[in-house]
N, C-alpha and C positions, 0 to 999 in steps of 0.2 A: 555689644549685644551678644549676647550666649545662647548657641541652643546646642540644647541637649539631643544627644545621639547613644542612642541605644544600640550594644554592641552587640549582645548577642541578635538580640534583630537584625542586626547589617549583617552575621555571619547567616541566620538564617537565608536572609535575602540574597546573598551573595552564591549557597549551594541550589536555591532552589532555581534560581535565574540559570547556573550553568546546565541543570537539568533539564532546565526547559527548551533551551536555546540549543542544544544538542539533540534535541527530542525533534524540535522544528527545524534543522537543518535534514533532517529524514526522513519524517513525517508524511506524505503527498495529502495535501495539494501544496504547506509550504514548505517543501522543500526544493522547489525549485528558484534558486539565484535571478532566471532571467523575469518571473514573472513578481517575485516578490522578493524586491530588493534586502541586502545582508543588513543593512541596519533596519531596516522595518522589521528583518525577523526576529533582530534582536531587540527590540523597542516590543515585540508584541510578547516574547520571551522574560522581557523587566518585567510584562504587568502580568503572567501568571506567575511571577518569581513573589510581585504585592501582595496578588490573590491566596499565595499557597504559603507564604512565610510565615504570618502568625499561628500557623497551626503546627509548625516544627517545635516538639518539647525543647529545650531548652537544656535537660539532660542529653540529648543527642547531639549536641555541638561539641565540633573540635576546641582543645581548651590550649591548644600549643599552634604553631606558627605551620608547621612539618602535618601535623594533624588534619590542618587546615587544607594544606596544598595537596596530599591525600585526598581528603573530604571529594576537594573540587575533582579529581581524577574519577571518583568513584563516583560520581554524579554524574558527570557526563558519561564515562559508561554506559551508565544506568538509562539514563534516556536514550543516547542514542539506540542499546537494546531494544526499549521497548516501541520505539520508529522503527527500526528494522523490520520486525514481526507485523507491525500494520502494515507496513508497503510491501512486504512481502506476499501477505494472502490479498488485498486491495490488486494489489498485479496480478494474481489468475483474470481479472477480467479481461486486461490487455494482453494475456497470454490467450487468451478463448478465441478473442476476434484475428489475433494475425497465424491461430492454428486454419483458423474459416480462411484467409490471404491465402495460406500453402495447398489446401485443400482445393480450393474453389479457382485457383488457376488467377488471381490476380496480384502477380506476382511482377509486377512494373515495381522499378526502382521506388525505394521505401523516402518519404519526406521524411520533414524533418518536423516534428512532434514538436505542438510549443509548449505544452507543459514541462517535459525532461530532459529539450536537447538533448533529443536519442535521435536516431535512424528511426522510424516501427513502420510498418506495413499500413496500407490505407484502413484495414477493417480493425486492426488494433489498434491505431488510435481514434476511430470511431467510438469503441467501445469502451476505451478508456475515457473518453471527453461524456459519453453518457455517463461513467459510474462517478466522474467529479460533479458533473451536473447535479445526478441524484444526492451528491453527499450535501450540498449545498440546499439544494429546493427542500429534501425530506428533515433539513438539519441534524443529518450524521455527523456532520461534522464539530456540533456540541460535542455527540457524545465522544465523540475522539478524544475532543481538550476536556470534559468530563472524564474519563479513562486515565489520562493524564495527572489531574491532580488526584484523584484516588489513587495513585501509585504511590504517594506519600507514602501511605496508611502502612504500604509492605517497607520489609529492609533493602535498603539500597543491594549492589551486585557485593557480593563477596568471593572468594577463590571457594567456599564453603556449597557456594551453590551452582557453580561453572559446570556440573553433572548437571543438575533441573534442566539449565539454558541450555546445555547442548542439547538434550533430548526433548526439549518444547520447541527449538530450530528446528529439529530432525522433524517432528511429526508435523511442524508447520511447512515447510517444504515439500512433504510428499499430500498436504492438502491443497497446497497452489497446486501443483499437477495433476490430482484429482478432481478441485474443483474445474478449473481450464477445460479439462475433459468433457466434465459434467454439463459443462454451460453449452461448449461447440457440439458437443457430440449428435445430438438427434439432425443440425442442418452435413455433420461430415458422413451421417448415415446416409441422408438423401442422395449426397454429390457422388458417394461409393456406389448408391443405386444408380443413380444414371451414366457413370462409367460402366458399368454393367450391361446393359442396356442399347448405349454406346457401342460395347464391343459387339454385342450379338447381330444390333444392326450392318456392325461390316462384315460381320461373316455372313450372312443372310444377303445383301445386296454389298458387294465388290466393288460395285461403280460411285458407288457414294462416298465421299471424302470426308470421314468422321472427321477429321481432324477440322476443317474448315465449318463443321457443325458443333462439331465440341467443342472447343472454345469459346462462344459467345452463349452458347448455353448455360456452361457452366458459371460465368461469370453472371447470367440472367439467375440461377436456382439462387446463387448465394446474395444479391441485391434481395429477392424477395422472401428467402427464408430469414433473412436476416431480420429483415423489416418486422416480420414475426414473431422469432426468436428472439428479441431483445427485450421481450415483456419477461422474462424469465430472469434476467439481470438484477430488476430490485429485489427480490428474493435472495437471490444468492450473495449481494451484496450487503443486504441488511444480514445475512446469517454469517458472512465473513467478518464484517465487521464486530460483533458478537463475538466470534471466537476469538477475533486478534486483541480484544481490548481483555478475555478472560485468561489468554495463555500472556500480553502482557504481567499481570499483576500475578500468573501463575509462575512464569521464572524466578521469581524474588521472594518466592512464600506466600503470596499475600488472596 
């Protein structure tokens, strides 16, 4: 019995799979090892390598061996880039909640986060476990692996466009720190108020032990501003996501 194997198809399949599978090792939410094991990522990696193969022309395949093992280098690349840029702006969230930790005086020893075996701070991974949730319940997370196969459509990474990608990382980095900002800032305004506030009461009455009121205050403001402020999250996550899927396909041209 003979079956026939189409070869440019298996080299299709073969670039688009390492794209894929370098894209979800970076990715969040898969890209974390302990929660979604390295062969499932690669097994979920084969089937948008399926989904995405028959639409690679056929004139853009490598037609030599050397070409090939190229090809594959510039794929992965290529994906893990455009993972990069998503978890990068996806992280001002958990950058927002563990700036609220430093500010808000809850600053006990940091656990350990099951999403990214990190260290992070209790309100940063709070914030972070709502912006997975939300990507999940709102189904952003299509438009992620949406985002993804549209990246076809542009040219893989070239040395010709290593200028675009530095300065779509640059502007993408100084937006995780604005955004982070943007999200903690009106509950880090509060907690500046009432350090404020705080001090006047000890200059004003001497005998009172701010310190022994301050601290559970503060740690009261940020529990309930938080509780608040965390309606502002999908917002800003549904706009990050946006932008990381458009400077994705913008590094490459596309």
């Amino acid at each position: 019995m003979t079956v026939p194997v189409d070869a440019p198809w298996l080299i299709a399949l073969l670039l688009a799979t390492a794209r894929a599978v370098a894209w979800l090792f970076v990715v969040p939410p898969f890209g974390n090892r302990a929660v979604i094991p390295t062969p499932v990522t690669v097994a979920i990696g084969l089937g948008l390598g399926l989904m995405v193969a028959p639409g690679i022309p056929a004139a853009d395949l490598p037609q030599t061996t050397a070409g090939l093992a190229g090809s594959v280098v510039v794929q992965v690349v290529t994906g893990a880039g455009i993972g990069f840029v998503v978890n990068l702006l996806l992280s001002a969230i958990t950058a927002a909640g563990s700036l609220l930790d430093l500010g808000g005086g809850l600053t006990l020893p940091p656990s350990e986060d099951p999403l990214t075996l990190q260290q992070t701070p209790i309100m940063g991974q709070f914030y972070e476990q709502v912006a997975v949730l939300l990507l999940f319940a709102s189904g952003g997370y299509l438009v992620i692996v949406q985002g993804f196969v549209h990246s076809f459509a542009a040219p893989a990474y070239s040395l010709a466009v290593s200028g675009r990608v530095a300065s779509v990382v640059t502007v993408d980095l100084a937006t995780f720190f604005t955004s982070a900002l943007e999200i903690a800032c009106p509950i880090l305004a509060v907690l500046f108020g009432a350090q404020i506030v705080l001090a006047m009461l000890a200059k004003a009455a001497p005998q009172v032990n701010v310190w022994i009121l301050g601290f559970p205050l503060q740690v009261f403001l940020v529990l309930v501003l938080a509780a608040v402020g965390i309606s502002v999250v999908p917002g800003f996550l549904g706009s990050l996501l946006t932008r990381a899927l458009g400077d994705g396909a913008r590094m490459f041209g596309g």
